[in-house]
N, C-alpha and C positions, 0 to 999 in steps of 0.2 A: 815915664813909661812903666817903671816899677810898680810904683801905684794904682797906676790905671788897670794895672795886671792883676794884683791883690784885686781891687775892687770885682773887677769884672769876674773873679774866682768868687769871690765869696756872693756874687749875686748870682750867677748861674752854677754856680756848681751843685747842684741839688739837681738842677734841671738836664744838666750834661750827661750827672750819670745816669740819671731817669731815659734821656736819648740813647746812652750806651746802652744799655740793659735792654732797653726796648729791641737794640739791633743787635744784642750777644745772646738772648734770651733762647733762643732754637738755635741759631747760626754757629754756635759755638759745639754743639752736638753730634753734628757728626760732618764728613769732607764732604764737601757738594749740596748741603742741606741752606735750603733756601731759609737766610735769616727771616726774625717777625714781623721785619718794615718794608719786605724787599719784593719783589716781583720776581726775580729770576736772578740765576749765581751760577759764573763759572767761576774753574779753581784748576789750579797746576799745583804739584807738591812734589819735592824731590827730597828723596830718601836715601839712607846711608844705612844699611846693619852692617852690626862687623857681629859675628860669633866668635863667644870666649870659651863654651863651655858646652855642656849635652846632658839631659838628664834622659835617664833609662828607664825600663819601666816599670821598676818601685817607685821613684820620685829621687833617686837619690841623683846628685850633682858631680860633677867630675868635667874637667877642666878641658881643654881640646891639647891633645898633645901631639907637635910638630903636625901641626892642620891648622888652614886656612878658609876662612869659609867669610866673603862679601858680597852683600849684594847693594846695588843701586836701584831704585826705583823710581820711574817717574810716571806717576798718576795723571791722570785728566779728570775730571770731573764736572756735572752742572746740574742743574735742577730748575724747577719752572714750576709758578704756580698753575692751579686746572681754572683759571674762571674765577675765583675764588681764593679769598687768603687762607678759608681751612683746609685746602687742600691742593698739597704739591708731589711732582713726580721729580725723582732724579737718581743720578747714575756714575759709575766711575768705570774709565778703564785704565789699567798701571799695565807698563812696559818696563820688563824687568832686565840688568845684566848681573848675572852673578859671574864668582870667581872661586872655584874651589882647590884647594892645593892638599892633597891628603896622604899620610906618609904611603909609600908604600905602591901609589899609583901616581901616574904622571898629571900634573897640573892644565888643569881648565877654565875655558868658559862658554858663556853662551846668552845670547838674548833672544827674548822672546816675549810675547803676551801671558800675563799672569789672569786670573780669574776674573769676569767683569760682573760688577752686581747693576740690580736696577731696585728703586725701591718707589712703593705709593706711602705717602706720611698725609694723617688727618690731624687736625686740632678738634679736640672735643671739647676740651675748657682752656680758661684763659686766666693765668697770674696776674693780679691788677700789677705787680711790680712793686708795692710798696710796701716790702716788708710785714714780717708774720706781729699783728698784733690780737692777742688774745680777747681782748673786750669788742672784736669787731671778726667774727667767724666767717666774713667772706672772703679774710686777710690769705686764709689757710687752703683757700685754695689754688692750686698750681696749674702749669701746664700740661694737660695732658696729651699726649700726642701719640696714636695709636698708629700699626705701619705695617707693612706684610712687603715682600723682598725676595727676590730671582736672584739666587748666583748662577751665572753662566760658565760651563765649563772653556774657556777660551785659554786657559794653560794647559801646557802637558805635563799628566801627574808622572811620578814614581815609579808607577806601573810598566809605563812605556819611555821612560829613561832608556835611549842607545848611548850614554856615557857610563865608563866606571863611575865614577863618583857621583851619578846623579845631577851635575850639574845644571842641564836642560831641564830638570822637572820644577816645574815654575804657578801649577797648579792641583786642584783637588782633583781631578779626573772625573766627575760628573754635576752633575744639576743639583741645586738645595733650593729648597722654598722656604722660608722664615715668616714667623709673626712674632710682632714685640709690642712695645709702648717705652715709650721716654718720657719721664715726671722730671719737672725742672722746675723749683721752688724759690724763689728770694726770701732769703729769709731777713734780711734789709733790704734798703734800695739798693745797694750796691756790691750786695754776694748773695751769690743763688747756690743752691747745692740740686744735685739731679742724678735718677737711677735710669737705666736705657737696660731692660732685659729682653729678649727675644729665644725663641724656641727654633730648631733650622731643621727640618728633614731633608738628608742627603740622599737621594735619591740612587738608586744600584746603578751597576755599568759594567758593560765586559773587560776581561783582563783576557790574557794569552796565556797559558800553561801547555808549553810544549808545542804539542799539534792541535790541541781543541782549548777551545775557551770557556773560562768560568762565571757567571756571576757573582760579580764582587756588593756587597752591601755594606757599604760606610757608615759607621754607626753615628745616630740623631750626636747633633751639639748645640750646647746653652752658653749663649753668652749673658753676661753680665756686666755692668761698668759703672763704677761712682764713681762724682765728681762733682767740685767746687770751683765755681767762678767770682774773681773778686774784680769790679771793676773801679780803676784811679780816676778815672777824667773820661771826657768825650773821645778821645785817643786811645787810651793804653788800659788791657786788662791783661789781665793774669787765670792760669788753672792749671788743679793737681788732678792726679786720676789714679784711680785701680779699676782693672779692669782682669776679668779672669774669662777662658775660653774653655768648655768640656765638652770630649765625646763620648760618646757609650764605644760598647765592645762592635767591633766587625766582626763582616762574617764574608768566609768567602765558599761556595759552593754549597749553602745552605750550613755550612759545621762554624760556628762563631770560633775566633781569633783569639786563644788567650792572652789577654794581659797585652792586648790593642787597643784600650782606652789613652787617651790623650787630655792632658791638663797644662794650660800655660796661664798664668796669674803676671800679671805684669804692672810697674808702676811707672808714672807719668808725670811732666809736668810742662807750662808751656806758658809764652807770651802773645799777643797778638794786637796788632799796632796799626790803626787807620793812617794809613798814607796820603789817601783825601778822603776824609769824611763826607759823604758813607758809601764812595763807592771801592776803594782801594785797599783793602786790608791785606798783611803780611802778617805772616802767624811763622814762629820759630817752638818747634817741642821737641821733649827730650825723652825715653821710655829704655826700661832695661827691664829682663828678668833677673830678680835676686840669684844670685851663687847659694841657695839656700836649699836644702831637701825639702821636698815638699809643695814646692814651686812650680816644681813644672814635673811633666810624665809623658815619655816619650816623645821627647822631644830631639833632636840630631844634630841641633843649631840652636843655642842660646846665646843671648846678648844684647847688644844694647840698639837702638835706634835715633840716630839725630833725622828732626825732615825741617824745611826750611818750605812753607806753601803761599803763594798767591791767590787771591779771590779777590775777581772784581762781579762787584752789588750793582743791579740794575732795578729802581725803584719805580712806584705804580705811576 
């Protein structure tokens, strides 16, 4: 059986990971994102932050002192292709419980619906997968995958928090529309490296001040996110990430907000393991904000993130 084992490694092993990559190649990009071999993907994900720390709004860091701040999340998610492999639609929604304990006021919680996005993703080009070779320039071209995205306001933001501590504010408080594109390159057959940037306007929303209400205008955010996938076998792959989130300044009653910009840079790293190939996949990651100035801004909750997600792959 040993032997037979070695053999059959060394003769399909070129082709496994060629199968893996084929079906990590998008799939691995974002939750709910219909991998490149697949038809259609649900996904479940359960999440854990714990907050250690808070940065204010120079960037500087500072620790949480006698406060508790957890939350638990549990995502849904799926996507569908339209007719077509270049283009799929899909969505998530998270059900959130936090837990806050903060000195000075009495200890909480609360669950609720957090913000649900929707997204349409195109394929305009296509990574053959065989790694970047310089005597052959059609090696060099990657995946490109262009996308535009609804967040829906389905949490209740900050604004409208009736708890001291906040606890119940679980989302943005209004509508964002985004456009991005995601590049995902092999640069062998079996590690790809990929940029995912998108642009989001947040759209304004009333708030309450007093007896009359104001418009509030949340200022635009740019996300960003690099990362590299290394895949072992037909089974198991592995990726690391940075990812960083900025807003511009708000404004609320047409007079902008000083020093209400927001910056959180976060790193990542994660496994994800076919249960039955290819339709089973369990994915374990891990993500924290550095304890670093400079890291984050305006932030009230920093820390770390374990999630633990399901996705089963439904093929053409």
């Amino acid at each position: 059986m040993g032997a037979l084992a070695v053999a059959l490694t060394l003769t399909l092993g070129a082709s496994s990971a060629r199968a893996q990559a084929c079906c990590t190649a998008t799939g691995s990009s974002g939750f709910g994102v219909v991998g490149r071999c697949y038809f259609a993907a649900l996904a479940s994900e359960l999440s854990y932050e714990r907050g250690f720390g808070a940065f204010d709004a120079k960037g500087r860091f500072a620790p949480l002192s006698r406060a508790e701040a957890d939350d638990v999340v549990l995502a849904l998610a799926g996507g569908v292709r339209l007719g077509t492999p270049m283009l799929q639609l899909y969505g998530s929604v998270p059900v959130r419980f936090q837990y806050r304990d903060l000195h000075g006021l009495p200890a909480a919680s609360a669950v609720g619906f957090g913000d649900s996005s929707a997204t349409l993703r195109a394929m305009t080009l296509e990574d053959r997968m065989t790694g970047i070779d310089l005597s052959r320039p059609a090696t060099l071209i990657p995946f490109v995958e262009p996308f535009i995205g609804v967040r829906v306001p389905t949490g209740r933001p900050a604004t409208r928090s009736s708890e001291p501590t906040g606890v119940d504010a679980m989302g943005e408080g209004g509508w964002a529309v985004s456009a991005g594109v995601a590049l995902t390159k092999y640069v062998t057959l079996s590690t790809a490296a990929s940029v995912t940037a998108s642009y989001g306007r947040r759209l304004p929303y009333s708030v309450e001040r007093g007896t009359r209400s104001s418009k509030f205008q949340p200022g635009d955010e740019l996300d960003v996110r690099l990362g590299v996938v290394h895949v072992f076998d037909l089974l198991w792959s592995a990726s690391g990430f940075v990812s960083g989130r900025f807003t511009a300044e708000s404004s609320l009653g047409g007079a902008g907000i000083r020093d209400s910009q927001t910056r959180r840079i976060r790193l990542g790293a994660g496994v994800e393991r076919y249960l039955v190939f290819p339709t089973w996949q369990l994915g374990l990651s891990a993500s924290l904000d550095p304890p670093l100035a400079g890291f984050g801004q305006n932030l009230p909750f920093a820390g770390t993130t374990l999630s633990l997600s399901m996705q089963r792959n439904f093929t053409w």
